[in-house]
Residue frames relative to the residue before (quaternion, step in Angstrom):
aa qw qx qy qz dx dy dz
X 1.0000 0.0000 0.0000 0.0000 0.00 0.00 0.00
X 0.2190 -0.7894 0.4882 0.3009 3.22 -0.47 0.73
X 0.7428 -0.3744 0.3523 0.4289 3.77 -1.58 -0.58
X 0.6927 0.5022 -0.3568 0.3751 3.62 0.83 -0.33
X 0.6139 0.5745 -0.2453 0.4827 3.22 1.68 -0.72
X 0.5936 0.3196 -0.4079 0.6157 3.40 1.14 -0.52
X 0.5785 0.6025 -0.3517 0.4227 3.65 0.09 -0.36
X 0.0886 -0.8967 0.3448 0.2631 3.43 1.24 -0.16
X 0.0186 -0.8501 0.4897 -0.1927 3.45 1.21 1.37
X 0.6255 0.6272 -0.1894 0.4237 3.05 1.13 -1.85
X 0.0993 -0.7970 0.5447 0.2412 3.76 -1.10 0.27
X 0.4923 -0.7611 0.2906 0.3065 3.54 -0.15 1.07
X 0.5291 -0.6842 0.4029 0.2993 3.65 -0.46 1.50
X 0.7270 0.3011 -0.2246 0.5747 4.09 -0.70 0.32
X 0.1810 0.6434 -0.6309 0.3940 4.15 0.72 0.65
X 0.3239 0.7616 -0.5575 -0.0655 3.05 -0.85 0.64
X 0.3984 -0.8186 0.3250 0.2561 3.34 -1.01 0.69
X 0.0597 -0.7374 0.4429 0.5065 4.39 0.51 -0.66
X 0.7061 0.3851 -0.5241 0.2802 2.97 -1.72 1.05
X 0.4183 0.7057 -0.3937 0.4147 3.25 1.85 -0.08
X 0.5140 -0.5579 0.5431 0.3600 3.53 -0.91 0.29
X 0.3874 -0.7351 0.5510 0.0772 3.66 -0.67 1.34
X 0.1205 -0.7471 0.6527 -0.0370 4.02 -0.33 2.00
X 0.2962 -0.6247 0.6609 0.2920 3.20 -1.07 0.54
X 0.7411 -0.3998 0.2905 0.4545 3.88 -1.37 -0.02
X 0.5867 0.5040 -0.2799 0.5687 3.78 1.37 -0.64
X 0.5148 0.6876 -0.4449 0.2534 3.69 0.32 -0.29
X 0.7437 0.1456 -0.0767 0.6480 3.51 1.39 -1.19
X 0.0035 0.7386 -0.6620 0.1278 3.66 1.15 1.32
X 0.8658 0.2671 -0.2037 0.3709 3.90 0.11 -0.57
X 0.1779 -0.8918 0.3868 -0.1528 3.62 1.91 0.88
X 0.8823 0.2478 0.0439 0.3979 2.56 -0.25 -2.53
X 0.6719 0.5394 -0.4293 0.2707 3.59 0.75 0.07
X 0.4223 -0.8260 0.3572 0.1085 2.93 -0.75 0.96
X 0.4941 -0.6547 0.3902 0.4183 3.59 -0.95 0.05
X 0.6380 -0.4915 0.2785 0.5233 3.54 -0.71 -0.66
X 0.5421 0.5899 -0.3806 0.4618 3.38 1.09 -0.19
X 0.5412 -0.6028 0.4483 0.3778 3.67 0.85 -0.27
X 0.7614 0.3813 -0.3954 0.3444 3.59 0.91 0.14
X 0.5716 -0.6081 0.2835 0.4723 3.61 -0.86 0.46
X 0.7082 -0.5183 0.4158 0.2386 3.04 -1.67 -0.06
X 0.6449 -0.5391 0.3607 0.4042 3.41 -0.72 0.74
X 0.6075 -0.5116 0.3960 0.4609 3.70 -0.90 0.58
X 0.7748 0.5579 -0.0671 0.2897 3.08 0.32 -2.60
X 0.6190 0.3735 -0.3714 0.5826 3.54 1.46 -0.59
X 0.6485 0.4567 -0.4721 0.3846 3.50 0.22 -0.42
X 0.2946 0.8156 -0.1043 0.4869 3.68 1.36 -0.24
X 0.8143 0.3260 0.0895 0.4718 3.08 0.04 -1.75
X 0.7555 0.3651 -0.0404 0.5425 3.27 1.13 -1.34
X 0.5243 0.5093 -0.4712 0.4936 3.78 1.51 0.01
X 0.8765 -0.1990 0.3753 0.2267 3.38 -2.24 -0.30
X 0.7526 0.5204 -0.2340 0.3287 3.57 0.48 -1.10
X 0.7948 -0.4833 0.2786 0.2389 3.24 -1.14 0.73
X 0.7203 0.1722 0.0468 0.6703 3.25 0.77 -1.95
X 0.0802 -0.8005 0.5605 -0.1964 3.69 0.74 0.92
X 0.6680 0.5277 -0.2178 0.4773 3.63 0.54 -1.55
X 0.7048 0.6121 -0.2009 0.2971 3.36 0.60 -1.63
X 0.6598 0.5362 -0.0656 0.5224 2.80 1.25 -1.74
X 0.6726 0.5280 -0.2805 0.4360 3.22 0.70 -1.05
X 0.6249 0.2757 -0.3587 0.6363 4.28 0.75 -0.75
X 0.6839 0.3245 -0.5602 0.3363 3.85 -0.16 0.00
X 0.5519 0.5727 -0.3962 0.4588 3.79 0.75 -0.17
X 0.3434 0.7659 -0.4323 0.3296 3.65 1.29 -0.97
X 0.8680 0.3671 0.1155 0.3140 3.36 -1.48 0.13
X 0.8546 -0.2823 0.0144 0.4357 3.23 -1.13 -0.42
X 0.3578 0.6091 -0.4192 0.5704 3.93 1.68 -0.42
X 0.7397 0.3054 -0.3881 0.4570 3.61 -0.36 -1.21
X 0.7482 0.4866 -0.4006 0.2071 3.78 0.26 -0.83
X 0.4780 0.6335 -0.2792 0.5407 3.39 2.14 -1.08
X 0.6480 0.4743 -0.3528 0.4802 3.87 0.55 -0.67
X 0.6845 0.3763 -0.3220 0.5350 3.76 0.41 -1.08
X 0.7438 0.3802 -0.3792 0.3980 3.66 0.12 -0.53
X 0.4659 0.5979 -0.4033 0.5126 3.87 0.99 0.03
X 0.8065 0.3710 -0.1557 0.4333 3.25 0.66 -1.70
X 0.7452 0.5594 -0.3588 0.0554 3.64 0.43 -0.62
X 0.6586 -0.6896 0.0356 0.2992 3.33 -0.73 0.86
X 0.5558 0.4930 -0.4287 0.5140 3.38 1.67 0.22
X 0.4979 -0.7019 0.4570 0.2252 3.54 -1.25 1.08
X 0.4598 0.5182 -0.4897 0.5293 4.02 1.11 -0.01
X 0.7431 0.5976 -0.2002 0.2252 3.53 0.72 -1.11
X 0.6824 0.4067 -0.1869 0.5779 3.21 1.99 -0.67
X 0.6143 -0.6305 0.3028 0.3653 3.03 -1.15 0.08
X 0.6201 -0.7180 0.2016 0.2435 3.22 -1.11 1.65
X 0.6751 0.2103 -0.0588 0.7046 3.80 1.79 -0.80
X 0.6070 -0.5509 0.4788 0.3145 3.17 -1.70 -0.21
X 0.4352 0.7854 -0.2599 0.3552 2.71 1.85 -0.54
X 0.6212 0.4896 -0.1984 0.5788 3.52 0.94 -2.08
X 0.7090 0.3630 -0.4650 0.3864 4.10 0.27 -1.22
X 0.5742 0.3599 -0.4185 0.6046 4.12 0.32 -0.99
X 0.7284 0.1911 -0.5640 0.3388 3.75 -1.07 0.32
X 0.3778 0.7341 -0.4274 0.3684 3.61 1.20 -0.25
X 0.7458 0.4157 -0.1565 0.4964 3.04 0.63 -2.33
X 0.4869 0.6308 -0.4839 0.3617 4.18 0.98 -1.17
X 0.8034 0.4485 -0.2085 0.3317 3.12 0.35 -2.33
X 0.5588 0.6150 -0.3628 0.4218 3.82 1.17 -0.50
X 0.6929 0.4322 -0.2835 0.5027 3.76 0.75 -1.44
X 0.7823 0.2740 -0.3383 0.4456 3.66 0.77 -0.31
X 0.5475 -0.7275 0.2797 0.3045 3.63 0.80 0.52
X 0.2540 0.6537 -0.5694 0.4288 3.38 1.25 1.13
X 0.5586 -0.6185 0.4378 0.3373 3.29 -1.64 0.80
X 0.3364 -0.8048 0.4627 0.1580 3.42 -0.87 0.65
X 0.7137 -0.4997 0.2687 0.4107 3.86 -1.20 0.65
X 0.6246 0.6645 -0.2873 0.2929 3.33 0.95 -1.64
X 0.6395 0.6069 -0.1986 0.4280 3.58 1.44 -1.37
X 0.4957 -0.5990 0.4974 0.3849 3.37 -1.38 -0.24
X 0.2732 -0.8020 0.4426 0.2938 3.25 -0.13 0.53
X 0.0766 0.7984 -0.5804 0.1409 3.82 0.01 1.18
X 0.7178 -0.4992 0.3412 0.3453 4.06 -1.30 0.25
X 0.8275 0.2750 -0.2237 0.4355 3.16 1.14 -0.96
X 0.4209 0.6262 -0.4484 0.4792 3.54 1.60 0.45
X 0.5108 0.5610 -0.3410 0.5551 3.50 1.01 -0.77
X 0.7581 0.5815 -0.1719 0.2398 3.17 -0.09 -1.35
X 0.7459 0.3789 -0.1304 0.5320 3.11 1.32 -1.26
X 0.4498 0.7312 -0.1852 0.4783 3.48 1.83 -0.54
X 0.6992 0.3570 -0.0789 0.6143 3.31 1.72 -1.14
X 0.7718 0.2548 -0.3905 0.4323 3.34 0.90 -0.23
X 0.5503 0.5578 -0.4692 0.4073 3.49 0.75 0.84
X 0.3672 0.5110 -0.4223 0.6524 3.37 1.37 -0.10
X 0.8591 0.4349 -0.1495 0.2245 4.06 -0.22 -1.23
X 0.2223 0.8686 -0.4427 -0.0079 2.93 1.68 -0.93
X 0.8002 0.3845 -0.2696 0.3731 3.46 0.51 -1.63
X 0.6727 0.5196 -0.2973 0.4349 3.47 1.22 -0.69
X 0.9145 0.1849 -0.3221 0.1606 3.09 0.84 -0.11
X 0.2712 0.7580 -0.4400 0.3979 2.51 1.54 1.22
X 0.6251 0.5710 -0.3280 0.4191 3.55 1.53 -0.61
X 0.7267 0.4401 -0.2495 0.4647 2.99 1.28 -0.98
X 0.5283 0.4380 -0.4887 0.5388 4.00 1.24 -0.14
X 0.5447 0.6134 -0.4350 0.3712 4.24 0.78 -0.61
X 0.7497 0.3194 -0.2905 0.5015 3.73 0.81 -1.49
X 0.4705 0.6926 -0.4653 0.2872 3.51 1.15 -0.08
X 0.6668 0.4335 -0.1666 0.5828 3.55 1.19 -1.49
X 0.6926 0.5145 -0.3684 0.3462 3.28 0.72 -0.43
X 0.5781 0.3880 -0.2788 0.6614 3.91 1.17 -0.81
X 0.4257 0.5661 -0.4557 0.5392 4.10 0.83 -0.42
X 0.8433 0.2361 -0.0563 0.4795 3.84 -0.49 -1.23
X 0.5063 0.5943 -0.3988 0.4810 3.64 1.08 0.21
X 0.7647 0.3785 -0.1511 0.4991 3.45 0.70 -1.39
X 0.3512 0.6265 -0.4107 0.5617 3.81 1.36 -0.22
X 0.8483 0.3229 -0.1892 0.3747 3.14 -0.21 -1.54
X 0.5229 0.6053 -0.3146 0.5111 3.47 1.22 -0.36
X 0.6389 0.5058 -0.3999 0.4196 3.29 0.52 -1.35
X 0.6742 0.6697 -0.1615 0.2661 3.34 0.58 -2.21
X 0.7300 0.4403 -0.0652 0.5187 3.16 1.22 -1.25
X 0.6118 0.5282 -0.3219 0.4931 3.16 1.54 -0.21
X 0.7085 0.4208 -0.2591 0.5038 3.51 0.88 -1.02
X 0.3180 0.6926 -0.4374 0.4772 3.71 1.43 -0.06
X 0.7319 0.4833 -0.1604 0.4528 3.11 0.22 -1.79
X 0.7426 0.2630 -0.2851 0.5460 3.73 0.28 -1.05
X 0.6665 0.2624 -0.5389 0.4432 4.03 -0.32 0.41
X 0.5972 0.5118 -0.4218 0.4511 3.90 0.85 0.08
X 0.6130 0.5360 -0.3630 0.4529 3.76 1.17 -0.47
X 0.6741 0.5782 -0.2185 0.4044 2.93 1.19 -1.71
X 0.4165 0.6814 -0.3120 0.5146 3.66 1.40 -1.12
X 0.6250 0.5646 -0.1820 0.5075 3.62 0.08 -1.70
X 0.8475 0.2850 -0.2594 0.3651 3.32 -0.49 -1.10
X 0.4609 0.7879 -0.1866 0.3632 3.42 1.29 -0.85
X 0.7379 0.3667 -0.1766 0.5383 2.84 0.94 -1.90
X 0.5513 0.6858 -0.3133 0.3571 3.71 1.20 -1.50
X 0.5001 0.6461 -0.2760 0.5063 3.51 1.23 -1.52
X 0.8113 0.2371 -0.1552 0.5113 3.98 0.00 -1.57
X 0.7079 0.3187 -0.4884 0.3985 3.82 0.06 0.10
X 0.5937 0.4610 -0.5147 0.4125 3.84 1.14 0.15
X 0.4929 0.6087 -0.4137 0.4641 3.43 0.90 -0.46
X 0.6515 0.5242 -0.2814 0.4707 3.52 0.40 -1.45
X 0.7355 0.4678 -0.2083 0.4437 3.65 0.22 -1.47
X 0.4346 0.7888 -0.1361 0.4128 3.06 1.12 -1.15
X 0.7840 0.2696 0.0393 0.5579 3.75 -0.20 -2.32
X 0.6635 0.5172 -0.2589 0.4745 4.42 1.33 -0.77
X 0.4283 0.7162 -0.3941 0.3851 3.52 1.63 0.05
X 0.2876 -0.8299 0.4440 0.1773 3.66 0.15 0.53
């Protein structure tokens, strides 16, 4: 046994999670190859590029934040992976419920998009009352400057019939 395994660095092989996408042992037949840079390959392409039927399928659910949770388990420096099994399953928790996850960079619009899939309905209501108070005040504005070249118009005219009335005094 080595020191990383007792160290529980290692993540035990058969973990499984439910709702994961069920691989048979052939699924990552092409895993271990590597790229030129020396790091492995994305799960989901290996995936994509294997034998199986629903290959595709599998492959976009691996997409992303799976492929990033898999490379950060696997990689070959031990600071780099996760320190327990613990951190990787809250990884895999925080993934099935659509919270951003360690493995990722953590950046504004990863967040972001992390939250609006969790929100969908909210935030569409809240981008709806946006356009809606958005195309209110427009129409307000519009309807406002209407009004002032229709006053101004008015007064204009008021202006020439006092004159007129005005110059017909006898």
């Amino acid at each position: 046994m080595t020191d990383e395994s007792r160290s529980g660095s290692i993540i035990p092989i058969g973990f499984r999670f439910p709702h994961l996408p069920a691989l048979d042992g052939g699924a990552f037949a092409g895993f271990s190859v590597s790229t030129s840079s020396g790091e492995p390959l994305r799960p989901s392409l290996c995936v994509a590029h294997g034998e199986r039927k629903d290959r595709h399928v599998v492959g976009r659910q691996l997409r992303g934040d799976l492929d990033n949770i898999i490379l950060m388990a696997i990689r070959k420096e031990p600071e780099r992976r996760y320190s327990s099994v613990e951190l990787f399953a809250g990884d895999i928790e925080r993934h099935l419920q659509g919270m951003p996850v360690l493995a990722r960079q953590d950046t504004l619009a990863y967040r972001t998009t992390k939250f609006v899939q969790r929100h969908t309905a909210a935030v569409a209501a809240g981008t709806g009352l946006v356009v809606a108070l958005s195309a209110g005040l427009a129409s307000t504005r519009r309807q406002a400057r209407i009004a002032q070249r229709q006053r101004d118009k008015a007064e204009n005219i008021n202006q020439f019939l006092q004159k007129m009335l005005a110059s017909a005094d006898p």
